[in-house]
N, C-alpha and C positions, 0 to 999 in steps of 0.2 A: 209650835209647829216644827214637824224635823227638818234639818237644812235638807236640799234639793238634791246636793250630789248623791248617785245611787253609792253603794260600798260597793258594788260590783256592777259588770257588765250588765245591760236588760238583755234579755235573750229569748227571742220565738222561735217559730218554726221555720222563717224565712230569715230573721237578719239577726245581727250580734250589735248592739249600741255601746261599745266604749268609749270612754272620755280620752277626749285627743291626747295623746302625748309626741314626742318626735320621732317615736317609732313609726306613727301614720304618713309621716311626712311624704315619703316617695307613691306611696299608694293612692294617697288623697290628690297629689301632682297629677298622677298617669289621667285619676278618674275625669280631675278638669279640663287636662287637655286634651279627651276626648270627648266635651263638651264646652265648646267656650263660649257658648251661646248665656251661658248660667251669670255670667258677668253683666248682661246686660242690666238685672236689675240689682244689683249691690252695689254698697257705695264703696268697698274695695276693689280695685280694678287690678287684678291680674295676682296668679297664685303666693308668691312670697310676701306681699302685705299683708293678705286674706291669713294668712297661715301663724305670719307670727304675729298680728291682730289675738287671732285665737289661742294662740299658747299664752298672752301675756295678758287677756282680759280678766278683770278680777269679780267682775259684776254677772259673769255669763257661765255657762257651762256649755262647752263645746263637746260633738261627739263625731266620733268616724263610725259610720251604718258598714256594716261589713256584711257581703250574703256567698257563698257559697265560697267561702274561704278569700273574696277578694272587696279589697275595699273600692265600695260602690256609691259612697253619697257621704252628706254630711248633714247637721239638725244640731241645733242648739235650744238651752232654755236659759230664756235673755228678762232682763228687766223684772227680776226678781224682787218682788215686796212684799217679802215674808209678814210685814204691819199688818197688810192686808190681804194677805191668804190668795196674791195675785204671779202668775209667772207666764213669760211669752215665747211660743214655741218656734219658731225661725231660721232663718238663716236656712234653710232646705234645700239641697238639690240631692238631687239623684242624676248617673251619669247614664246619659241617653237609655244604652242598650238595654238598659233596668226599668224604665217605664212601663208602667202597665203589665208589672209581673207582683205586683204585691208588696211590694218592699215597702214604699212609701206608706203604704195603709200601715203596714206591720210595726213601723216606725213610729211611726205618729199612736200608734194604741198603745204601745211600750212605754212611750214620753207620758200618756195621759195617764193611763194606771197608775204608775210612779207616782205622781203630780195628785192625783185626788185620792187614791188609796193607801198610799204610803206614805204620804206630806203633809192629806189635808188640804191642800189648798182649794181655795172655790172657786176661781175665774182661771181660765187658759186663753190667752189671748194670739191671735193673729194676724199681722199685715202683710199686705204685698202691694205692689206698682199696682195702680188700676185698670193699666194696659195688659197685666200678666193674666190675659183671659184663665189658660189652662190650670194655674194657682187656684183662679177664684173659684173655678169650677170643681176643682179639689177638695176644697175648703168645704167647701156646701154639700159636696158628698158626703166628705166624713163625718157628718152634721153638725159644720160650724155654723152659727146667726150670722149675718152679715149686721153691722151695727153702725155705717156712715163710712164717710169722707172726710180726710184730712188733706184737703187744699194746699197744695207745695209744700210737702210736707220735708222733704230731701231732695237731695243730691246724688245721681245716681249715673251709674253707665250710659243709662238711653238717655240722659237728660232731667228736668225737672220732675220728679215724683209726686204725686198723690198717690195716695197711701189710703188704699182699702181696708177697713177693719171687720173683724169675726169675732165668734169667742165661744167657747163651750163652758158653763155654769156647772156647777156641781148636780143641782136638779136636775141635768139633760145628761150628765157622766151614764145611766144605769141605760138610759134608750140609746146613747152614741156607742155605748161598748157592744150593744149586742148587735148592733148595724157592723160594724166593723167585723165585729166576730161572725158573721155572715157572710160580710164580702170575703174574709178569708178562710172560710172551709175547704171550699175545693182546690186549696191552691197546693203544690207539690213543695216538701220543705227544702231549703237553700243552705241551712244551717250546716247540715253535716252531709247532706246528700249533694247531687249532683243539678247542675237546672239542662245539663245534655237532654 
């Protein structure tokens, strides 16, 4: 199986996925502090841990989601076990004013493709806070399975975590991509155009 990191940017019609470096650093700052609500469920609290957490993880690949020339969110692919053809997509936010313009879909099809057509791998895996309704109802959009609870599972901003689990299979890759590639037909691209 080939290692995970892409050689280059993934790039759609809405967002640009490159691997964090400290160039993002100021952009990926602005996007939190116009959303500080995204703290509530991670177990870094507040943007300089989060950040150099990310540039110094060795187990993870971190990315700054860039859409219409500005960095808008952040996605990583965590808990990688290339043994077992497993990798888990996380650490997610998008800054507010970016919700429910596509991004996140855009994002999240970018990370999968990668991951099952260019890696092989055959489990994608998901968790979030069990309180983080809007996540889970995400998740089941994109057509992730829900697959249980892990009871205190962390330590977290809002407090004691359980931890919801998802996962998309390689068997379910061929019916999840073309949901996805539905949800985002009609949408206007962010890449090189404008979202005025």
């Amino acid at each position: 199986m080939k290692d995970l990191r892409p050689s280059e940017p993934l790039v759609g019609r809405l967002v640009r996925v490159e691997t964090i470096d400290e160039q993002h650093r100021d952009g990926l700052h602005a996007a939190m502090d116009e959303s500080p609500e995204i703290f509530r469920y991670m177990s870094y609290l507040g943007f300089e841990r989060w950040f150099e957490h990310a540039l110094a993880v060795e187990n993870e690949i971190p990315f700054a989601v860039l859409a219409d020339g500005e960095v808008v969110g952040s996605t990583r692919y965590a808990n990688y076990a290339p043994e077992h053809k497993r990798v888990e997509i996380g650490w997610t936010w998008v800054r507010r004013a970016w919700w429910g313009s596509g991004v996140n879909v855009e994002t999240k099809l970018l990370l999968l493709e990668h991951a099952f057509e260019r890696c092989g791998v055959m489990r994608v895996e998901f968790k979030t806070d069990a309180r983080n309704l809007q996540t889970r109802g995400s998740l089941l959009a994109l057509g992730a399975q829900f697959e249980g609870v892990a009871r205190k599972h962390m330590l977290v901003g809002a407090g004691v975590r359980d931890s919801v689990w998802y996962a998309i299979v390689d068997d379910d890759w061929p019916q999840v991509k073309e949901r996805l590639l539905r949800r985002l037909s009609s949408r206007p691209s962010y890449v090189s155009g404008s979202r005025r």
